[in-house]
C-alpha positions in Angstrom: 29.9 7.1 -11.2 28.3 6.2 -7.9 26.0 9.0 -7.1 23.5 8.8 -9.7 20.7 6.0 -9.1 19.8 4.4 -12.5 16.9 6.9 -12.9 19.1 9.8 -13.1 21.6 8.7 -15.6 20.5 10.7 -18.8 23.9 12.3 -19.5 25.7 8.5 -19.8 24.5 5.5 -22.0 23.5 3.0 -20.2 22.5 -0.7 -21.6 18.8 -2.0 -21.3 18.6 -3.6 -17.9 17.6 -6.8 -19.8 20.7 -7.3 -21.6 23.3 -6.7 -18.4 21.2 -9.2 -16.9 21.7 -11.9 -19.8 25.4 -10.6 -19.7 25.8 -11.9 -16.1 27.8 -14.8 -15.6 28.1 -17.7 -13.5 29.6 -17.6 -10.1 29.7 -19.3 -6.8 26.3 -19.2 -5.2 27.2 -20.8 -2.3 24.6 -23.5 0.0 21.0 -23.0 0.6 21.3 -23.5 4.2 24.3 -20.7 4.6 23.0 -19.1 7.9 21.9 -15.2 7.5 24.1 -12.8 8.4 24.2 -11.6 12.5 22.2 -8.0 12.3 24.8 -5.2 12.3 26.5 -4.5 15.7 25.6 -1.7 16.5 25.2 -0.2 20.0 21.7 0.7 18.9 20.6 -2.3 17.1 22.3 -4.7 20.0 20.4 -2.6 22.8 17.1 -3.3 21.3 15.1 -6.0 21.1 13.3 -5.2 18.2 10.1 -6.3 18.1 8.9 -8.0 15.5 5.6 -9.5 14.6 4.6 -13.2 13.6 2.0 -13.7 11.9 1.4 -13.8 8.0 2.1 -10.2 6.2 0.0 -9.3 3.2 0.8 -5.3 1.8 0.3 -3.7 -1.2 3.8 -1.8 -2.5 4.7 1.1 -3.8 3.4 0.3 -7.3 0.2 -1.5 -6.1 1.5 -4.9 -6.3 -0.3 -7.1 -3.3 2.9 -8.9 -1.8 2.0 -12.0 0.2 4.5 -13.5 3.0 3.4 -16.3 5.2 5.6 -14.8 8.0 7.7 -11.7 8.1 10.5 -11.6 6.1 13.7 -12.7 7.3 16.1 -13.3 4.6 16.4 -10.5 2.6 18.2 -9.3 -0.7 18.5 -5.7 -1.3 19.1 -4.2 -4.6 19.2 -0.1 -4.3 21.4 1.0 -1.3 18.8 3.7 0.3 16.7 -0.2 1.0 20.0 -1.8 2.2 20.4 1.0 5.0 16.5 1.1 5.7 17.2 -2.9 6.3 19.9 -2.3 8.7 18.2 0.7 10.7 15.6 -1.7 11.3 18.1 -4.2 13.1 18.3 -6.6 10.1 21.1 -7.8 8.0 20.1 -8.7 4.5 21.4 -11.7 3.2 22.4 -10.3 -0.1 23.2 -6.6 -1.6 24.3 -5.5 -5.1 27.7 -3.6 -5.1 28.4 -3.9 -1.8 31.7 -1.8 -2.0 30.0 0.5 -3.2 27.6 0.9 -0.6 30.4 0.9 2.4 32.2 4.0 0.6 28.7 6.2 -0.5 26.3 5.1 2.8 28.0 5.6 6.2 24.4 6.1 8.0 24.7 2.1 8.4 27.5 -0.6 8.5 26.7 -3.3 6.4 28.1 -6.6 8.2 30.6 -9.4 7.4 28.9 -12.5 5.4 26.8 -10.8 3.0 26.6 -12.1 -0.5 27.8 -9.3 -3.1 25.1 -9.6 -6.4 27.0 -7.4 -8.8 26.4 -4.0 -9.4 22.9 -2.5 -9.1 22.4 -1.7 -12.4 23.6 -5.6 -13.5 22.8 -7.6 -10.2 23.6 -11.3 -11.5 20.6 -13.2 -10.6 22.0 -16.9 -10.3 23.9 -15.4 -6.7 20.8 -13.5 -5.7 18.4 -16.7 -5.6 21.7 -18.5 -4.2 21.3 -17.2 -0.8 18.2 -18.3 -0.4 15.9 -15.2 0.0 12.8 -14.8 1.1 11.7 -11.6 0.1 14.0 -9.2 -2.7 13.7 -5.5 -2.4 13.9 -3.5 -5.0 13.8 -0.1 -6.8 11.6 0.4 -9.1 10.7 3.4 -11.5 7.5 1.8 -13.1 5.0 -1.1 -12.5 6.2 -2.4 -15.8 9.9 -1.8 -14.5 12.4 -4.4 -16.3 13.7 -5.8 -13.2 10.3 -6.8 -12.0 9.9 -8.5 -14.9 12.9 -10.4 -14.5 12.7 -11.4 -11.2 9.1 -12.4 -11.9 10.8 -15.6 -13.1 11.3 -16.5 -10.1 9.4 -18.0 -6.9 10.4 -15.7 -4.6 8.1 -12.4 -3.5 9.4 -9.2 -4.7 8.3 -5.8 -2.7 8.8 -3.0 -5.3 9.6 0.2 -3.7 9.4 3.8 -5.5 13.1 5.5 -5.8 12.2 8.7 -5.8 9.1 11.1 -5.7 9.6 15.0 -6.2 6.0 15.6 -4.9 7.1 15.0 -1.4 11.2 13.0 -1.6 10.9 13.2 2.5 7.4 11.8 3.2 8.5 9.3 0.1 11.6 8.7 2.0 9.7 7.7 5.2 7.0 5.8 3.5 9.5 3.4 1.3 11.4 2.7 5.4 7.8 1.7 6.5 6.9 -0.1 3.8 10.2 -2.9 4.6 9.3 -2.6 7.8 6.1 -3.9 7.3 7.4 -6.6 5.4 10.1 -7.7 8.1 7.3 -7.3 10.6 9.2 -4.5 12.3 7.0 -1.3 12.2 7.5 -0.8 15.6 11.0 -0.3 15.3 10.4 2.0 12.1 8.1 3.6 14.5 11.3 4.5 17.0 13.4 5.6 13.6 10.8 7.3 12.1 10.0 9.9 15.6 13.3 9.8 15.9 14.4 11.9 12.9 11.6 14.1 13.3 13.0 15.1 16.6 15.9 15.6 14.9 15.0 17.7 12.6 12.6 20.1 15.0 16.1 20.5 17.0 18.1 21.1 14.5 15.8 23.7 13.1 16.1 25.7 16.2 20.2 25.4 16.1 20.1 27.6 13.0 16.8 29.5 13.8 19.4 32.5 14.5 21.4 32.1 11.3 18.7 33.6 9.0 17.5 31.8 5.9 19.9 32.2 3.1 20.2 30.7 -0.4 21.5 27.0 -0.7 22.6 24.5 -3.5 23.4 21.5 -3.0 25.6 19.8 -5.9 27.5 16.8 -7.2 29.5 16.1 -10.2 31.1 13.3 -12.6 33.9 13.6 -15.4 33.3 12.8 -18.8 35.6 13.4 -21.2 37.7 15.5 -19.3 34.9 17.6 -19.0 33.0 18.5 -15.6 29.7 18.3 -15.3 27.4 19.5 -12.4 24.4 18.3 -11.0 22.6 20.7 -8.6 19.6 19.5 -6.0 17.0 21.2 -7.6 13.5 21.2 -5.4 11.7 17.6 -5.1 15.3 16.3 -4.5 15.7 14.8 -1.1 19.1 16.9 -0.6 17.2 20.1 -1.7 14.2 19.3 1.0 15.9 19.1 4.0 17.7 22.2 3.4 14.7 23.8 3.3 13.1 21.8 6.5 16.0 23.7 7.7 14.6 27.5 6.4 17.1 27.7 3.6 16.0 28.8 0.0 17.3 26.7 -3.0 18.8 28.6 -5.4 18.9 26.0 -8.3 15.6 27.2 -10.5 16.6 25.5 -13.3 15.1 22.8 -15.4 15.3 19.1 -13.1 14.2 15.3 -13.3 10.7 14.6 -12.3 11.4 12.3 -10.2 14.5 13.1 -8.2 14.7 16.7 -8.3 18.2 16.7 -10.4 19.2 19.5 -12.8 22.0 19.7 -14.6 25.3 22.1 -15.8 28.8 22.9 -15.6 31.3 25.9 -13.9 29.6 28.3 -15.9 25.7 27.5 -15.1 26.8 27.4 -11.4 28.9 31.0 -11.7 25.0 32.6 -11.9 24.6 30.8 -8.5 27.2 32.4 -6.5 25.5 34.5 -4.2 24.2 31.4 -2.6 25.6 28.9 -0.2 27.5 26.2 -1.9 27.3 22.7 -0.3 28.5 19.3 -2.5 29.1 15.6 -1.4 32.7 14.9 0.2 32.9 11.5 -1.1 35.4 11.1 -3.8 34.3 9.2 -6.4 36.3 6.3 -8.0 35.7 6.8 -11.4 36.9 10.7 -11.4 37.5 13.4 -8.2 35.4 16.3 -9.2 36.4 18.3 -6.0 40.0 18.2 -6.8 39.3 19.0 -10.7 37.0 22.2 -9.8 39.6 23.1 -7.2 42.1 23.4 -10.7 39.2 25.7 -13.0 40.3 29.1 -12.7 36.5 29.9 -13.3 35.5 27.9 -10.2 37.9 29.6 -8.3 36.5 33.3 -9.0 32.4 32.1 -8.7 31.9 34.4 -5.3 30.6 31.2 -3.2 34.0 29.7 -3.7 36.1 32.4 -4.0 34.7 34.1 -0.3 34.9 30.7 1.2 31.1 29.8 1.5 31.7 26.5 -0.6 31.1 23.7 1.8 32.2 19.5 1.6 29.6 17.4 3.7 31.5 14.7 5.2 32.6 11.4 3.1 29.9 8.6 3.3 26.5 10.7 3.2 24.3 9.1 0.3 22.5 11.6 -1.0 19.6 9.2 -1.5 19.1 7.3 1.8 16.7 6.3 4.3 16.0 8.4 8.3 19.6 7.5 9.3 21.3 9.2 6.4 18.8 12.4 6.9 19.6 13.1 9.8 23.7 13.1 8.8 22.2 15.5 6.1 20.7 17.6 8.4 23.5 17.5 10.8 25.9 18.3 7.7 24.0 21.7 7.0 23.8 22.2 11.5 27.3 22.1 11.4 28.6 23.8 8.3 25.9 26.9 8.9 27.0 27.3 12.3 30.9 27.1 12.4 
């Protein structure tokens, strides 16, 4: 399943990060001189000359780690996809991502361009390729200071800038901070500047689009199949989904145990039949590894939860991570615009 970032992947087994690394193999990692990949065309990014700074770059990261760069990094790997689209916004193309694929059908908010070197899968990014492309600077994810990945790449002679997935205190100013904190790194925080007043204009307009709906209760959900069985994950508060419903005046009717971190609960058709005087809203990207739309759309339960059955059940469009950067807010908040005011 896609839409769960490694953090958030309680219900499913997952392997020690240390041994899908070692399981990694070999492959091409092509010449240390391959050319970075042209910035992504778009009208935006082509438009704009970004601005971007020269001189050395010294910043402390998300975990407190001091990262040193004689100039302003230019040849970046990516490892999360919410980091991949924060590189873009900013009018960079990373050299390298992990899952790239995977990135093109979750994240929409930016189009990752031709000639960029595929790691692996986020979870098991195979290292040999990353340090291949010749990086200057690899951004990653991180969940601790003590994370295993940091440990890994600490292996290595190339600087690492550890950014924080996820923060339920505050998942929009933590959302913001983690697209300024690459931008200091590229040397591009006027250009995050832009981005950054940008959504915030945004958002104050699209609050007054749905000033006269009235607030109303809201969840937010996705799903994955296991074992023929479907199983819910509602946008509790401190998630990043749940937030900017709120921003918007809603009330966020999931009050049920979630992650620290992301703001994820957890249930299943029943759990979400005590919900069905809210709102229903859930991602419209199918996933690969199992369609839970289409298998809800077959429960006879589903069918009779109020939400669904009076036809306030609501698909975003296909391709909004639920865990990106400004670009991907502001198709959030657009989603919700839309949906509230048809």
């Amino acid at each position: 399943m896609k839409t769960r970032p490694i953090a958030a992947l309680a219900p499913v087994a997952v392997l020690p990060l240390s041994l899908l690394l070692a399981a990694c193999g070999t492959t091409d990692t092509g010449t240390d001189d391959k050319p970075a990949p042209k910035a992504a065309d778009s009208a935006e990014c082509s438009a704009d000359e970004t601005e971007t700074s020269t001189g050395p770059v010294k910043l402390t990261d998300s975990y407190g780690r001091t990262v040193e760069l004689d100039k302003p990094a230019e040849r970046v790997a990516v490892l999360e996809w919410q980091q991949v689209e924060d590189v873009l916004t900013l009018c960079l193309a990373p050299v390298a991502v992990a899952d790239a694929e995977g990135y093109a059908t979750w994240d929409t908010a930016e189009k990752l361009p031709e000639g960029v070197t595929d790691v692996g899968t986020r979870g098991e990014p195979n290292l040999e390729t990353l340090f291949g492309t010749n990086p200057d600077l690899v951004i990653v994810e991180a969940y601790t200071a003590e994370d295993e990945i940091l440990k890994q790449l600490a292996k290595y002679d190339v600087p690492v800038l550890a950014t924080k997935g996820a923060d339920a205190a505050d998942p929009v100013a933590n959302m913001i901070d983690t697209f300024e904190l690459i931008a200091q790194a590229t040397g591009r925080e006027e250009r995050a500047k832009v981005v950054v007043d940008d959504f915030n204009a945004h958002l104050a307009e699209a609050k007054e689009k749905v000033a006269d709906v009235g607030a109303g209760k809201f969840v937010y959900f996705d799903g994955w199949i296991q074992g023929g069985n479907v199983s819910i994950r509602p946008f509790g508060q401190g998630s990043l989904m749940g937030e900017l419903g709120e921003e918007l005046g809603l009330e966020n009717a999931w009050t049920g145990e979630v992650d620290e971190a992301y703001g994820l609960g957890q249930t299943d058709v029943e759990g979400m039949s005590e919900l069905g005087d809210a709102t229903f809203f859930y991602t419209g990207t199918v996933d690969p590894d199992g369609d839970v739309n289409a298998a809800l759309a077959e429960n006879p339960v589903w069918q009779k939860i109020p939400a669904v059955a009076e036809g306030r059940a609501h698909a975003f469009p296909a391709g909004v991570w639920t865990f990106g950067g400004p670009r991907t807010a502001e198709q959030v908040v657009d989603a919700y615009v839309d949906l509230l005011t048809k």
